[in-house]
C-alpha beads as a LAMMPS data file, in Angstrom:
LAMMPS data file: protein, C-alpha beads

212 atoms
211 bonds

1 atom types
1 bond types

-500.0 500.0 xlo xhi
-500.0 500.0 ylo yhi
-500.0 500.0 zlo zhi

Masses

1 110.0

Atoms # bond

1 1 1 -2.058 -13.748 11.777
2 1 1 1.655 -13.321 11.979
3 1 1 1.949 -17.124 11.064
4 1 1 -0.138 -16.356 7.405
5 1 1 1.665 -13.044 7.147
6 1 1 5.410 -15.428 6.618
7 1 1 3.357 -18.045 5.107
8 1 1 2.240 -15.247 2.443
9 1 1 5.516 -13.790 2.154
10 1 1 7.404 -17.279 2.209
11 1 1 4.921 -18.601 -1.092
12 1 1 6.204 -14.949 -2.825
13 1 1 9.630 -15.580 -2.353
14 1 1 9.551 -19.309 -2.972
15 1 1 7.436 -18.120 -6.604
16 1 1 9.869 -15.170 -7.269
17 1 1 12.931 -18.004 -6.913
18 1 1 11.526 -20.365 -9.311
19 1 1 10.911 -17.657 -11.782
20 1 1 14.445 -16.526 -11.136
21 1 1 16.354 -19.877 -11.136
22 1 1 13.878 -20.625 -14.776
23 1 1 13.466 -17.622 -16.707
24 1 1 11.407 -16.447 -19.481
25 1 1 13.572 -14.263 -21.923
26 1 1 12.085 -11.388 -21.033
27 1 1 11.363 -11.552 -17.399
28 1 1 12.128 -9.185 -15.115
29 1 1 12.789 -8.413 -11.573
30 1 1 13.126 -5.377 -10.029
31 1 1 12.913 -2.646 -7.282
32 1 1 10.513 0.068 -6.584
33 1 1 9.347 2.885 -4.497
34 1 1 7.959 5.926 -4.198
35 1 1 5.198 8.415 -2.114
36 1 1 2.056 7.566 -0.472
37 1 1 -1.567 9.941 0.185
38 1 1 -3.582 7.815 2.088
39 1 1 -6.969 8.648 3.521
40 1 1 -9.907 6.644 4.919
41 1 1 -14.144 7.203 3.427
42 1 1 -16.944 5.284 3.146
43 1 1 -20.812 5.393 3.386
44 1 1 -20.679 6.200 7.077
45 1 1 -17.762 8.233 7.306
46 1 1 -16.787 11.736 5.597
47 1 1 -13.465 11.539 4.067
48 1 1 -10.283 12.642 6.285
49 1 1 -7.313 14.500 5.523
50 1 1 -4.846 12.549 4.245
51 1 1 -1.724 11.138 5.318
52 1 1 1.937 11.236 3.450
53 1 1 3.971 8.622 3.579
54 1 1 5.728 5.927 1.576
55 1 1 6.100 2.824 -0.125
56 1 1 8.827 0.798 -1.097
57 1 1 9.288 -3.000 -2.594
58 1 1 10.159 -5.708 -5.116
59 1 1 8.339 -7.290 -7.879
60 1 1 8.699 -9.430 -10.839
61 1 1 7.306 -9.147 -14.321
62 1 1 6.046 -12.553 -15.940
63 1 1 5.190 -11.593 -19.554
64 1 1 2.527 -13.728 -20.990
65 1 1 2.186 -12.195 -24.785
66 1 1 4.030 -9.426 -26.214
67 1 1 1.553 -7.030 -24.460
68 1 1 0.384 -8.607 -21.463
69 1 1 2.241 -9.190 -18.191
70 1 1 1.593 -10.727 -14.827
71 1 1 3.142 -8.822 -12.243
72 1 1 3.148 -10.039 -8.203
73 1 1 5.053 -7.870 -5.836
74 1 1 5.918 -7.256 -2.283
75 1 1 5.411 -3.757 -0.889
76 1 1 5.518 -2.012 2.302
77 1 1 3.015 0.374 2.663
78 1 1 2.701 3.494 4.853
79 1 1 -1.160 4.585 5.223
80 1 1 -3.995 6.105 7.588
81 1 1 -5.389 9.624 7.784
82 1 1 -5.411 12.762 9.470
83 1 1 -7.166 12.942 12.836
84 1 1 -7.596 16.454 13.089
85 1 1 -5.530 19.644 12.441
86 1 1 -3.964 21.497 15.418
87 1 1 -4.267 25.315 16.301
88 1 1 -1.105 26.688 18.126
89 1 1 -3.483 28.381 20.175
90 1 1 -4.218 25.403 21.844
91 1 1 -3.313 23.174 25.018
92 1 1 -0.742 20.938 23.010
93 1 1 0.970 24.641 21.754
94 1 1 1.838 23.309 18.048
95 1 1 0.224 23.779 14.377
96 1 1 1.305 19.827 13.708
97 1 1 -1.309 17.307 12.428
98 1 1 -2.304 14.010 14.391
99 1 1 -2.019 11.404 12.375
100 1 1 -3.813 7.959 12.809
101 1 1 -0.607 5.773 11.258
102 1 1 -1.563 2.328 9.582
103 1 1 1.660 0.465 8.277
104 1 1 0.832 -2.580 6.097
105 1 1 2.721 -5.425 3.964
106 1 1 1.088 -5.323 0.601
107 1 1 0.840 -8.091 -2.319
108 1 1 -0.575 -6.479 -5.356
109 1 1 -1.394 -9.340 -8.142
110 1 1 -1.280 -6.899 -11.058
111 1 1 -1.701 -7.962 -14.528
112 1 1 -0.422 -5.164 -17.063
113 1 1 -1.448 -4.426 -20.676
114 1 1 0.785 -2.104 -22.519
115 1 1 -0.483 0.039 -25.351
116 1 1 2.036 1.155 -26.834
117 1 1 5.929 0.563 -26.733
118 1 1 6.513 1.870 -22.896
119 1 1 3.244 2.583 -21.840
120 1 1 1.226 0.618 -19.911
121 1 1 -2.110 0.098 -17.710
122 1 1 -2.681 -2.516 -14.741
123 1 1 -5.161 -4.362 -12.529
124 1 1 -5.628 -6.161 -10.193
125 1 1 -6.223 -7.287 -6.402
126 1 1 -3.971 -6.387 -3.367
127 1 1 -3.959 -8.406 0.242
128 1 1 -2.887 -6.601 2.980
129 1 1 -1.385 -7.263 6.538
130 1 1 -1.437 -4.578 9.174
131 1 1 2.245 -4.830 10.749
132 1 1 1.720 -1.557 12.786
133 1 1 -0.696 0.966 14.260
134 1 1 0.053 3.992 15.862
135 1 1 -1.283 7.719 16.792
136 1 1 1.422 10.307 15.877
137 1 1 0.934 13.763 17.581
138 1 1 4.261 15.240 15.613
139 1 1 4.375 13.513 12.592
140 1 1 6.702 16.080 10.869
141 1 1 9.231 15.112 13.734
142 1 1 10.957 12.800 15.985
143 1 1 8.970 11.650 19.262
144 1 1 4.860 11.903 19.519
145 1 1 4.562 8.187 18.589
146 1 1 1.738 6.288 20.353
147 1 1 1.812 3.027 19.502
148 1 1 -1.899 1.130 19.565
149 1 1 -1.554 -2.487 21.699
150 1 1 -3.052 -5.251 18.659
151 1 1 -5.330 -6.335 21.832
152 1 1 -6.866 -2.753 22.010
153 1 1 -7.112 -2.164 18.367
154 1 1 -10.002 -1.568 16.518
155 1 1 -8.546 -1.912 12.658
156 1 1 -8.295 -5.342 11.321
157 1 1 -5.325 -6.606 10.743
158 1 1 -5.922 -8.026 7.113
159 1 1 -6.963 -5.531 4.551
160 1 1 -8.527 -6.288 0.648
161 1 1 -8.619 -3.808 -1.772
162 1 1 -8.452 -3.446 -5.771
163 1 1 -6.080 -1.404 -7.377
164 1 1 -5.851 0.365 -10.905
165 1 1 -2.670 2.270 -12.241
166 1 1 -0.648 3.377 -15.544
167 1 1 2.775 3.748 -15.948
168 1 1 6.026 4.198 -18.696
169 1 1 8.804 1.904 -18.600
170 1 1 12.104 3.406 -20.183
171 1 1 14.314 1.143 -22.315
172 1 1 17.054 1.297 -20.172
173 1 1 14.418 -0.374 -17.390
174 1 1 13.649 2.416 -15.335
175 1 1 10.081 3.606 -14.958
176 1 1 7.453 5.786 -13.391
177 1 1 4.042 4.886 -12.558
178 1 1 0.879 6.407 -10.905
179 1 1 -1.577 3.625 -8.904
180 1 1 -4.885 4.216 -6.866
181 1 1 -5.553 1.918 -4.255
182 1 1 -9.292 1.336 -2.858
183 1 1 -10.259 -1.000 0.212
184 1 1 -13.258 -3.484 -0.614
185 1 1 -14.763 -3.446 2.785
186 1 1 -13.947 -1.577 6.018
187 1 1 -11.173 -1.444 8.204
188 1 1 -12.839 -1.974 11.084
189 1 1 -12.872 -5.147 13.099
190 1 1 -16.614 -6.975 14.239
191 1 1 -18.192 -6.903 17.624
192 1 1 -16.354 -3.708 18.569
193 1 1 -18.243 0.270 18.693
194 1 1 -17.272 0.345 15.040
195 1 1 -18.812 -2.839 13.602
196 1 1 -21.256 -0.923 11.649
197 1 1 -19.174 1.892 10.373
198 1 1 -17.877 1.528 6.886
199 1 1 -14.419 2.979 6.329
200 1 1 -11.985 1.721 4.187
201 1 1 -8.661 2.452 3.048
202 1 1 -8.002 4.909 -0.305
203 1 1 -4.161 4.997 -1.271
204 1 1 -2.645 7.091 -3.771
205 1 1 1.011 5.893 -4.911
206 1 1 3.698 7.897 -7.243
207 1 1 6.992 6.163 -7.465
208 1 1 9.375 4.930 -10.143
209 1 1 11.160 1.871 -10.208
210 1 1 13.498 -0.877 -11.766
211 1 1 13.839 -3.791 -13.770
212 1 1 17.442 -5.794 -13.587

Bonds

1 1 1 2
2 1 2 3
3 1 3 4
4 1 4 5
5 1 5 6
6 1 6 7
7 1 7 8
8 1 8 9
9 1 9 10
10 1 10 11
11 1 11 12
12 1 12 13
13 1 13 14
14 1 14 15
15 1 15 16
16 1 16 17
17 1 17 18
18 1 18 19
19 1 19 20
20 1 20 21
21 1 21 22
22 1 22 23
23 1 23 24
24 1 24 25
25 1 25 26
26 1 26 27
27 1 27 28
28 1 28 29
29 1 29 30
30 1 30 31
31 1 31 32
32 1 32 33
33 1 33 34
34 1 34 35
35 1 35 36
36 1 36 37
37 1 37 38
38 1 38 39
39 1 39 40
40 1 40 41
41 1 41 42
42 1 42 43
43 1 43 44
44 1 44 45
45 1 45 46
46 1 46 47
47 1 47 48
48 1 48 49
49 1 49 50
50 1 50 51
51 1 51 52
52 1 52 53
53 1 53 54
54 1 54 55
55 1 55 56
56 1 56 57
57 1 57 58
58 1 58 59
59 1 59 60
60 1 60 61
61 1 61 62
62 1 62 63
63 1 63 64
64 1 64 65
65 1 65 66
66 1 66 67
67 1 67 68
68 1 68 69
69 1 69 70
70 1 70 71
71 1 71 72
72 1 72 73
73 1 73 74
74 1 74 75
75 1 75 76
76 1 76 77
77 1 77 78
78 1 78 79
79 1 79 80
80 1 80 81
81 1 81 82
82 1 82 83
83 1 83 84
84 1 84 85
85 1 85 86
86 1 86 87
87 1 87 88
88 1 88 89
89 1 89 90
90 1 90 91
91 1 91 92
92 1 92 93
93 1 93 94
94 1 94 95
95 1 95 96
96 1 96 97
97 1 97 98
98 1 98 99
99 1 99 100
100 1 100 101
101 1 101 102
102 1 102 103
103 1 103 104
104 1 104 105
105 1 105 106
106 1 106 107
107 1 107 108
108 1 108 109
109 1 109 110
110 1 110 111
111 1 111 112
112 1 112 113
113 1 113 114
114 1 114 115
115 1 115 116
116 1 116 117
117 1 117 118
118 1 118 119
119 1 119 120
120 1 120 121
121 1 121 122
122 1 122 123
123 1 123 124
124 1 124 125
125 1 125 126
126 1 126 127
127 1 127 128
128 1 128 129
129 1 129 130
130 1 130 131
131 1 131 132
132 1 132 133
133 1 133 134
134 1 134 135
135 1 135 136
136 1 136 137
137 1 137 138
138 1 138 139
139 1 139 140
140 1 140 141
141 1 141 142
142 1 142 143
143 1 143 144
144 1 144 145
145 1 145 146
146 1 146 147
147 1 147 148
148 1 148 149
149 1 149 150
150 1 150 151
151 1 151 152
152 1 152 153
153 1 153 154
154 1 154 155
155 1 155 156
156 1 156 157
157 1 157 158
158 1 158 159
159 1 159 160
160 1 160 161
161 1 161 162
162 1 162 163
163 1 163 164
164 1 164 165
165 1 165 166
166 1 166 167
167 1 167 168
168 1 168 169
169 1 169 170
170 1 170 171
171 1 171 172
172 1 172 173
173 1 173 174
174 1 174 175
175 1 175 176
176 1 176 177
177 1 177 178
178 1 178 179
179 1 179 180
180 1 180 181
181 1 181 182
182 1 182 183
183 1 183 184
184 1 184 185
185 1 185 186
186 1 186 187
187 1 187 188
188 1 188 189
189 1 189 190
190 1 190 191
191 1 191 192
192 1 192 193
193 1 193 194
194 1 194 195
195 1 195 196
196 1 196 197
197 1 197 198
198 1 198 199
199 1 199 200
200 1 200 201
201 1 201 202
202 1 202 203
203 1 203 204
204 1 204 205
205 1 205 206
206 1 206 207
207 1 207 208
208 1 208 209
209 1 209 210
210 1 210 211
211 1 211 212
């Protein structure tokens, strides 16, 4: 997995130079970022609390007409859920959250259609790789990380999922944007207690970016 994780990454960057190195008058490369609520649901599974987190990254715009645009990008992705909510009445004597932390590299293969001058929707499929998994029993503070051993884990470690989103790009190239994220099948690996269970991954992102 690690090998088609650089492989993936590699192809990006190798696609990203090219487009660099030959561009299109208008094409643009850029930064972005911005905050994560991630959850987990599913036919078998009520929805959990969610998780806050982040996700920051790089992408570049190929425009194909005057209102369409291809755009891949690179993002890392912090996700998971809520395990449960803690009393301070109990044993572990604090009102923190456990989290169930799932950490992923994300390509998004957007294609964007803007309405008018600024605005804009998008599309498209995303391909995940888990690059961490961990239980966090303070996540509001330093220390209560448990990290989960890839030979013990239950989540798999490559993730698909669609994603839909609108934004407005500035003229000076900044921009905000709003994207919802939702797994295509569950997170859960085969031939383990959890084959059966369907849970997937269901991102909410709010960021702003920009375009060099």
């Amino acid at each position: 997995m690690k090998y088609l994780v650089i492989s993936t990454c590699i192809l990006i960057l190798s696609t990203t130079s090219i487009l660099a190195q030959n561009p299109s008058p208008n094409l643009n490369l850029g930064v972005k970022g911005g905050l994560n609520i991630s959850t987990v649901g599913g036919d078998d599974i009520e929805e959990r609390d969610s998780r806050t987190s982040f996700n920051a990254g790089l992408f570049a715009e190929v425009p194909l007409t005057d209102r369409f645009s291809f755009q891949p990008e690179v993002l890392y992705s912090g996700q998971g859920f809520d395990i449960m909510e803690i009393d301070q009445d109990n044993i572990f004597d604090t009102n923190e959250n456990i989290e169930y932390q799932l950490d992923y590299i994300q390509f998004p293969l957007m294609a964007k259609a803007y309405l008018i001058k600024g605005l804009y929707v998008e599309a498209g499929p995303q391909f995940g790789f888990k690059i961490n998994e961990e239980i966090d029993t303070a996540p509001n503070s330093d220390g209560g990380d448990t990290p989960i051993d890839p030979d013990d884990s239950y989540v798999k470690d490559f993730d698909f999922s669609g994603a839909l989103g609108v934004g407005y790009k500035f003229d000076n190239g900044f921009f905000l944007s709003a994207r919802y994220t939702h797994g295509f099948s569950s997170i859960f690996k085969e031939d383990t207690i959890f084959e059966d269970v369907d849970a997937r991954n269901s991102v909410w992102q709010f960021g702003l970016g920009f375009s060099f």
